[in-house]
N, C-alpha and C positions, 0 to 999 in steps of 0.2 A: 105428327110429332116432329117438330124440329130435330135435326142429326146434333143439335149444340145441345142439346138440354141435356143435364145432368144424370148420372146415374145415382140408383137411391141404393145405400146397404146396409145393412141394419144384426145387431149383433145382442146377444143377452147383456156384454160389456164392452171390453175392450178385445175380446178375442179376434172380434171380424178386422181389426185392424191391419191382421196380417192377410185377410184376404185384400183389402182396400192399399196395401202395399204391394202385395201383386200387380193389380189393374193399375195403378201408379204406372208399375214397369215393364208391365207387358202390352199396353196400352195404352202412352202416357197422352192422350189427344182429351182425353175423358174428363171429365169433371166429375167430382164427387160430392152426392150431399151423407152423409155418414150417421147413424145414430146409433147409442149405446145405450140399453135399457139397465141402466146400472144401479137404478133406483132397486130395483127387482131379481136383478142377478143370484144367482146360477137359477138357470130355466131346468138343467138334468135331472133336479128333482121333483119337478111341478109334474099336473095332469095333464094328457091332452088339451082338454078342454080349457084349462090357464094358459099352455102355450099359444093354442088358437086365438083366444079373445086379445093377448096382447100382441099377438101376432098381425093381426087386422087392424089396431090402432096405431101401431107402429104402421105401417102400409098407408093408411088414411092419413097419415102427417106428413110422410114421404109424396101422397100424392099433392099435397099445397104445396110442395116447391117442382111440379112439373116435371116428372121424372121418366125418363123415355125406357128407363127400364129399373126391376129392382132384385137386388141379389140377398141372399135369405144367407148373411153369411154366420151362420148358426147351426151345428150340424141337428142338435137337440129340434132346432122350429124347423130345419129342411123337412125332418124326418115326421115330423106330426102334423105340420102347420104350411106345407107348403100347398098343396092339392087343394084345402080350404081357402089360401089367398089366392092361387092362382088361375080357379075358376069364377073369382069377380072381378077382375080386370083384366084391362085389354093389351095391357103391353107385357112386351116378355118378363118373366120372375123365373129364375135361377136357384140352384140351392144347389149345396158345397159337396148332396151326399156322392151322386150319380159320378162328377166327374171322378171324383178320388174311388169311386168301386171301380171304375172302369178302366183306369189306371191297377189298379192292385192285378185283377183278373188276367191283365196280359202282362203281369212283372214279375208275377209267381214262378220258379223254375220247379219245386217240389210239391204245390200245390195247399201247400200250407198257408193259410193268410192270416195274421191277426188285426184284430181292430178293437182301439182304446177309445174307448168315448165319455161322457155321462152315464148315468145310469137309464137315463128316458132313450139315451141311440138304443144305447145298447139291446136295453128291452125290448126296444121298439122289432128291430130283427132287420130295417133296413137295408142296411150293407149287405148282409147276407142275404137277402132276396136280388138284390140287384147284380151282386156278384155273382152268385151262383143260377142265374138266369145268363148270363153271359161266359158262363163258363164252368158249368156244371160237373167238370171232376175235382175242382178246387175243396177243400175244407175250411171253412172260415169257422175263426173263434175268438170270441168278443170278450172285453174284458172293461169293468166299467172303473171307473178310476174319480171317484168325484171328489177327490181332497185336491185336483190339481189345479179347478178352475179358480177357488179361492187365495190357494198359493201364488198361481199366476195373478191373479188378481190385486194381490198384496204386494207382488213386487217381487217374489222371494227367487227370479228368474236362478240364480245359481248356489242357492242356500243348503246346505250341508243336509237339512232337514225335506226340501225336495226332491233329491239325489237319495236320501233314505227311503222315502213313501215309492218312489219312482223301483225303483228296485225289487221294493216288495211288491207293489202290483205287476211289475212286466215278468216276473222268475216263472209266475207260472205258464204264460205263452210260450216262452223259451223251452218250456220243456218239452211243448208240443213239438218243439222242432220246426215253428217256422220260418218261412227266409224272408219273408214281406210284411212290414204293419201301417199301417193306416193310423196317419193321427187324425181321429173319428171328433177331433173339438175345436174349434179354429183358436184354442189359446194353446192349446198344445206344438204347434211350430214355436213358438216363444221360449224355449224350454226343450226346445231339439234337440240342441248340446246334451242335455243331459241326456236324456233318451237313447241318444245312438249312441253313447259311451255305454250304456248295458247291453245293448242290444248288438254291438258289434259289427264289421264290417261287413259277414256273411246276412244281414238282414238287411233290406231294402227297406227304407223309409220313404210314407208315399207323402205328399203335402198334397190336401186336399185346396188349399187356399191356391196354390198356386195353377193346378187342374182346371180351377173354377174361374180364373181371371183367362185363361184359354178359351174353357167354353164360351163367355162373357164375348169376348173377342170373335168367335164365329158365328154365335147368332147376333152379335149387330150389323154385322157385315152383309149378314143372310136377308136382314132385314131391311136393307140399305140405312140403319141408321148411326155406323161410326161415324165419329168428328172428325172432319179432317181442314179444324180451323186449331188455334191454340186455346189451350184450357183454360177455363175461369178460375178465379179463387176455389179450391176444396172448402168446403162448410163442414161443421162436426155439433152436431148435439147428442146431450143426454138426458136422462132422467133423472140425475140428479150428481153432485159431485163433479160441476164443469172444470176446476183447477186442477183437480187431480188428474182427471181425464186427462186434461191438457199438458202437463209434465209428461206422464207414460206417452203419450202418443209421440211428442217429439222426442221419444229414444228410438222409436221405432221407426217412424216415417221420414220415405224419403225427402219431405216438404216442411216447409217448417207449420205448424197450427200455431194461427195467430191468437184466435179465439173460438172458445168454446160455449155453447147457451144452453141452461138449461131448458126443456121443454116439460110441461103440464101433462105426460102421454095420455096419462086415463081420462082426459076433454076431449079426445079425438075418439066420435062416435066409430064401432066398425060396420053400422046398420049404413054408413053414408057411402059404404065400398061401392056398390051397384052401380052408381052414378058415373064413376069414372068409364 
């Protein structure tokens, strides 16, 4: 695998955007090809077995553009779907949950952690295996918040009515008395602002997006396959909904997207994973 080939990351929508902003900046040698399964969004309510299947098809379109590595920047597919792609191919796959437990676990001063996710993190239990495997006198308490990915999704980044719903899902961690949270959904840094205005200064906010473009960064290194030529164009597909895509991203990113292509996802068998 060429050190120039791109990296592949892949997101329920536009959430992975802030991971893919990361690697921009913590990384900027990298090329990116990007896709948002927007057709289908929010995954935090689906089955395992939904997340997985579109999980694999998403990976199988990534691997036609030759991709030397791929980041699962979806806390919802890390959590259910990652173990399933990542023992049918050969190059590294990443997911957003491990770095941001790993970060929580040594940020903690009271021991107290909470974590916002979907309702499928949440369930899933996760965070809280990964954290409290690394750090066993910690309390973690998970709280699922699924009105936020559509609010982000919509745009409503500082809307009077996301700042209400936000409030009322984080009052009860708060009570727990924790000092550290986990934003457990990669749309949830979009929407920070509001967050840490309830949560205050005595609670650590952890971004998992940005944890995970570190990790990214030491296993290519480990690998020998960082770039250390200049980046090609960033690429960006979806599933449907290419203009709008392309408006939201250019508030976010640091590059401009010139263009955006819809993709056919459910053409791309996941029975053809093996091959790679």
């Amino acid at each position: 695998m060429p050190c120039n080939a791109p990296i592949g990351v892949f997101d329920s929508g536009i959430g992975g955007l802030t991971v893919a902003r990361e690697i921009m900046r913590q990384i900027p040698g990298e090329t990116i090809i990007y896709f948002g399964d927007t057709a289908r969004v929010p995954y935090g309510s689906k089955s395992q077995k939904t997340i997985i299947t579109y999980s694999k098809q998403i990976v199988k379109f990534l691997q036609t553009k030759n991709v030397k590595a791929i980041v699962i920047a979806c806390n919802t597919a890390s959590a259910l779907a990652l173990e399933a792609v990542a023992k049918e191919v050969s190059i590294p796959v990443i997911g957003v949950v491990k770095p941001g437990a790993k970060v929580a676990s040594m940020t903690t001063k009271n021991g107290n952690i909470g974590i916002i996710g979907t309702e499928a993190t949440i369930n899933s239990g996760i965070y809280n295996t990964y954290i409290e495997e690394l750090n066993p006198d910690v309390r973690v308490y998970g709280k699922a918040c699924p009105l936020f990915v559509p609010l982000v999704e919509e745009g409503w980044l500082t809307d009077p009515v996301t700042v209400e719903i936000a409030k009322r899902y984080i009052s009860s961690l708060l009570e727990l008395n924790i000092d550290t949270l986990v934003l457990g959904c990669t749309h949830y840094p979009l929407i920070r602002n509001i967050i840490g205005n309830i949560v205050g200064e005595n609670v650590t906010l952890v971004n998992p997006a940005y944890e995970t473009a570190i990790e990214l960064k030491e296993v290519l290194m480990r690998a020998g396959l960082e770039n250390l030529e200049p980046h090609r164009e960033h690429k960006f597909y979806v599933s449907d909904g290419a203009d709008k895509f392309k408006r939201f991203a250019n508030t976010i990113l640091p590059c401009d997207v010139v263009e955006t292509e819809d993709v056919n996802i459910e053409s791309f068998a996941d029975s053809l994973l093996a091959s790679y």
